[in-house]
C-alpha positions as CSV (number, residue, x, y, z in Angstrom):
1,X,18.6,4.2,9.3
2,X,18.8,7.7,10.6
3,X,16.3,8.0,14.1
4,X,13.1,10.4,13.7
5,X,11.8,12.5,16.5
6,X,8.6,11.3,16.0
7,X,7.1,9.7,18.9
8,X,3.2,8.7,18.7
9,X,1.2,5.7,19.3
10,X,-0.5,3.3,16.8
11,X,-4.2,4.7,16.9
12,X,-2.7,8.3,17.1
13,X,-1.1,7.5,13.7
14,X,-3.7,6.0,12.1
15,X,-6.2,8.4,12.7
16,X,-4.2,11.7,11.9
17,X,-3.3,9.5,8.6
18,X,-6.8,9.3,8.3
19,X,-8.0,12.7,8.7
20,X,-5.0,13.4,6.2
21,X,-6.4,11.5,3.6
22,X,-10.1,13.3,4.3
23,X,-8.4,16.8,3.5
24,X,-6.9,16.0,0.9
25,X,-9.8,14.6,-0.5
26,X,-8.4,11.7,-1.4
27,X,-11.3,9.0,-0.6
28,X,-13.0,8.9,-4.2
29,X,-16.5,7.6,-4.5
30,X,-18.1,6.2,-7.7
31,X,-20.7,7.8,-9.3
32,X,-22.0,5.8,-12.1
33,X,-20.5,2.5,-11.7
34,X,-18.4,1.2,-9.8
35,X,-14.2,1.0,-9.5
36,X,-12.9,-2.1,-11.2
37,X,-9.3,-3.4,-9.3
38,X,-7.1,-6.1,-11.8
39,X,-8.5,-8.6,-9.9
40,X,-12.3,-8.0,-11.4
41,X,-13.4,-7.2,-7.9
42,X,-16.0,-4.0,-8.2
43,X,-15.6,-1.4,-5.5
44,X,-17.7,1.9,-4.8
45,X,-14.7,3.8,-3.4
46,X,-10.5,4.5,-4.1
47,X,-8.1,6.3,-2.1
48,X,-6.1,8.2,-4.6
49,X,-2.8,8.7,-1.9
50,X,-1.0,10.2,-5.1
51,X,-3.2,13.7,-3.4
52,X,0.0,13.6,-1.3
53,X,2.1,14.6,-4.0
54,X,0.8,18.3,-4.2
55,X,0.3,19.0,-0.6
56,X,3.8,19.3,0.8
57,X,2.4,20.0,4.6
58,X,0.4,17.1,4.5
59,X,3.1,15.0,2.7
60,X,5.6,16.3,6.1
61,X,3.4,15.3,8.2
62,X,2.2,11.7,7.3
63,X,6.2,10.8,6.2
64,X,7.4,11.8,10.3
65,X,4.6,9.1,11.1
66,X,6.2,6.9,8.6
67,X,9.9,7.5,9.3
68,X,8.7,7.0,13.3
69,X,7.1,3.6,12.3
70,X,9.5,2.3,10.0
71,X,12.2,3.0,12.5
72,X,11.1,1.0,15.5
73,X,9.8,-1.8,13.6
74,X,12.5,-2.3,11.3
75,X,15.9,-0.4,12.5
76,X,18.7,-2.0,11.6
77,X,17.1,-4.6,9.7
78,X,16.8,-2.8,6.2
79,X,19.7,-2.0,3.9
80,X,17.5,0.0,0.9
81,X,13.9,1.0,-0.4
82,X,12.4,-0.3,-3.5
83,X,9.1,1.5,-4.9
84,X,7.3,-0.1,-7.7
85,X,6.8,1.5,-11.6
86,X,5.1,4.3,-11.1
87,X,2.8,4.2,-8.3
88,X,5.7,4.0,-5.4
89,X,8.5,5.7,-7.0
90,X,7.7,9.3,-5.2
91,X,6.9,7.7,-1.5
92,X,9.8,5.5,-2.0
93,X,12.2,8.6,-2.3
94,X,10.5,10.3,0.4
95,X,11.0,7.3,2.7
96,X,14.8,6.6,1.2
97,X,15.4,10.4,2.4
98,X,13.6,10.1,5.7
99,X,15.9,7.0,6.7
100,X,19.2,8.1,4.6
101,X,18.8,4.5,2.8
102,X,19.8,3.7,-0.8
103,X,16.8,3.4,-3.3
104,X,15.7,1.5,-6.3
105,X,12.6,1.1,-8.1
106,X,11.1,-1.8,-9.5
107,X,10.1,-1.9,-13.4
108,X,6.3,-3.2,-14.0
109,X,8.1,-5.3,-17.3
110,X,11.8,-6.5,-17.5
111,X,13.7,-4.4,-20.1
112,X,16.6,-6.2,-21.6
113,X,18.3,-9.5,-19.7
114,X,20.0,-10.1,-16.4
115,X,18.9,-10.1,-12.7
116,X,18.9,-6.4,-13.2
117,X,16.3,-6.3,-16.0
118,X,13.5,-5.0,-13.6
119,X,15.5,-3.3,-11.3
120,X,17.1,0.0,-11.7
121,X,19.8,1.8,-9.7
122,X,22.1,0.0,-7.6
123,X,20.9,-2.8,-5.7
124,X,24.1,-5.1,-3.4
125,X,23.5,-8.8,-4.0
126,X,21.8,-9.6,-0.4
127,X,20.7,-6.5,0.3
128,X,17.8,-6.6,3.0
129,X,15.1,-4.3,0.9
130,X,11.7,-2.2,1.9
131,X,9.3,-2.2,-0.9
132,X,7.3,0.6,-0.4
133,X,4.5,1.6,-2.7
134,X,1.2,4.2,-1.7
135,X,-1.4,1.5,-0.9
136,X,-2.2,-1.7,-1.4
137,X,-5.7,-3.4,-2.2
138,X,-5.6,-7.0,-2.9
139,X,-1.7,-7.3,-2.7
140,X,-0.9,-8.9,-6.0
141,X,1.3,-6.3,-7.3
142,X,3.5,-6.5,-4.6
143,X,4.3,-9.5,-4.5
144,X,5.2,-9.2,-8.4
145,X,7.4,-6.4,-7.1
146,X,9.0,-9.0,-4.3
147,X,9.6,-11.6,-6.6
148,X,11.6,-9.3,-9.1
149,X,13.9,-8.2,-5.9
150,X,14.3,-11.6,-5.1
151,X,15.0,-12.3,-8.2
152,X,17.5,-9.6,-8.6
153,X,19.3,-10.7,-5.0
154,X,17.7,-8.9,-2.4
155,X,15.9,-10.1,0.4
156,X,12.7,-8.7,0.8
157,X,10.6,-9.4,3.8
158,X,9.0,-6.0,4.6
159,X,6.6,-4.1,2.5
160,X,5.5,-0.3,4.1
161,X,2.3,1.2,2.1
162,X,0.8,4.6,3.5
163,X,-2.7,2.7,3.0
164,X,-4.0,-0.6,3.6
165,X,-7.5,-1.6,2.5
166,X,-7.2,-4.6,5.0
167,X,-10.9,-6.1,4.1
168,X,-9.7,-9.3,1.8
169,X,-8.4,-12.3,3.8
170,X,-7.4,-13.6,0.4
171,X,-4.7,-10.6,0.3
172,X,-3.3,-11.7,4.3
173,X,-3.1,-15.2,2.7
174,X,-0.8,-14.4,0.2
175,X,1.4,-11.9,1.4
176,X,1.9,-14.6,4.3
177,X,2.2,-17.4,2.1
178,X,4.9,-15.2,-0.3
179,X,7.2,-14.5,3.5
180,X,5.8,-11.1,3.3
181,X,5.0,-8.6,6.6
182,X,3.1,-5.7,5.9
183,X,3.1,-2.5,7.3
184,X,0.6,0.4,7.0
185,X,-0.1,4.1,8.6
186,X,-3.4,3.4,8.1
187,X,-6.6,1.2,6.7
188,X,-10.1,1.2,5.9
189,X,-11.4,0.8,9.9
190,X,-9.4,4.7,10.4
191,X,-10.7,6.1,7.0
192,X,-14.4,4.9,8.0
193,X,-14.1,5.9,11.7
194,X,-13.3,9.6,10.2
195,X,-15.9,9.9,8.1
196,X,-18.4,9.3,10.6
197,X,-17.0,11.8,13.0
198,X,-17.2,14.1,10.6
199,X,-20.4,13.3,8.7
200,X,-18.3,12.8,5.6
201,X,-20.7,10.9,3.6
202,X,-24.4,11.1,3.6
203,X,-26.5,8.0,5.3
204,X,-27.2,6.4,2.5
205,X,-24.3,6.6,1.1
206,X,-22.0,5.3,4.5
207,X,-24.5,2.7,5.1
208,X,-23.6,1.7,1.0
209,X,-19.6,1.8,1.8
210,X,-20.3,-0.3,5.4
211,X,-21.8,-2.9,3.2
212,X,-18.9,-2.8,0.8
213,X,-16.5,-2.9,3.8
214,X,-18.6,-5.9,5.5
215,X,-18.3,-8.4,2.3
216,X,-16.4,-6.9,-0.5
217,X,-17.0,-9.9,-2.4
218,X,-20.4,-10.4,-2.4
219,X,-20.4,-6.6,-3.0
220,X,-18.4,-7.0,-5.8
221,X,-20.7,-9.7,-7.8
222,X,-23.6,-8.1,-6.7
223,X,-22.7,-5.0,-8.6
224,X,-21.3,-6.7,-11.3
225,X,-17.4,-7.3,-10.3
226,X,-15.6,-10.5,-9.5
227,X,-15.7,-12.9,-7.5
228,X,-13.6,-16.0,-5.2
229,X,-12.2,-17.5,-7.7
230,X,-11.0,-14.2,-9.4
231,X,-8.3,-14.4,-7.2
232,X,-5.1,-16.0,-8.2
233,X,-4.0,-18.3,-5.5
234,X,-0.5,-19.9,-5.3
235,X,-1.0,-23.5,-6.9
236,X,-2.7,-21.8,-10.0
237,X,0.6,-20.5,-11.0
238,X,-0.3,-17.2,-11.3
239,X,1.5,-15.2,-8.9
């Protein structure tokens, strides 16, 4: 894993991550009704980090942060990157470049049979692999995408998104409870921080998202999403 000359702190990080995603205009807010996750949960905003695919100066910037985190929390302890169909192919290769690392990316579906049937490119049996994907809300897709490394030989303990909602305990539960660490540039504490500083939302509308942010649960079933038990939990089977 090749050393970047990156050197900020934490907080630093996340809030240039943050002010990124606010130039890039990737914090999306529903209109009409509301944005439906798998899970059934409603939500009034997205952050669309595929943005970071057309703005290469951005895209520079945010990956140094990355490579810089990545680096000292994981040197020496990762042997390739995995992104997920299609969502973490392009900040998979971006990371895979940053640290000189071999990739792979993880089908949604096997195709064909064998322990590489989800997996493509070349992946050592034992191999100590980063999933990385662009952000991650409730967390459900990456542990599909852990369990079909596993399943394919690697050892996957480490997952790196650029964004972490952070604002469902039922998410920390299960990434715990699956032997998984997450790490994140930035989450919805930054995103909201920015937007006050720089009046990004109108009153009404901020004091909407806070309330979302607060209890996205109740949110959700009060506009018509989800609930609790929406949420698959281990001994249901349907990880």
């Amino acid at each position: 894993m090749n050393q970047p000359n990156n050197l900020l702190d934490a907080s630093t990080v996340a809030a240039d991550t943050a002010q990124a995603l606010l130039a890039m205009q990737a914090i999306l807010v529903c209109e009409d009704r509301p944005f439906i996750y798998t899970t059934g949960w409603a939500s009034p905003v997205y952050v669309d980090c595929h943005r970071l695919m057309s703005r290469p100066d951005l895209r520079r910037r945010l990956m140094d942060h990355a490579a810089t985190l990545l680096h000292d929390r994981l040197a020496g302890l990762v042997d390739a990157v995995a992104g997920p169909e299609a969502s973490g192919i392009p900040f998979a290769a971006w990371i895979a470049e940053r640290l000189d690392l071999p990739m792979v990316y993880v089908r949604k579906k096997p195709i064909g049979w064998g322990v590489n049937a989800q997996v493509e490119g070349e992946l050592a049996p034992g191999a100590r692999c980063l999933l990385v994907d662009d952000l991650t809300t409730d967390g459900l897709s990456k542990i599909g995408a852990t369990k079909a490394l596993r399943s394919a030989g690697a050892i996957v303990e480490h997952v790196f998104v650029l964004f972490n909602y952070d604002i469902y305990p039922q998410s920390r539960r299960a990434l715990a409870d699956n032997g998984i660490t997450l790490h994140a540039l930035a989450t919805w504490k930054d995103i909201f921080a920015a937007t006050k500083s720089a009046n990004y939302f109108s009153t009404e509308r901020a004091k909407e998202i806070k309330s979302f942010l607060s209890d996205p649960i109740q949110w959700s079933v009060t506009h018509g999403g989800a609930g609790e038990a929406a949420y698959p939990h281990p001994q249901q089977g349907k990880w």
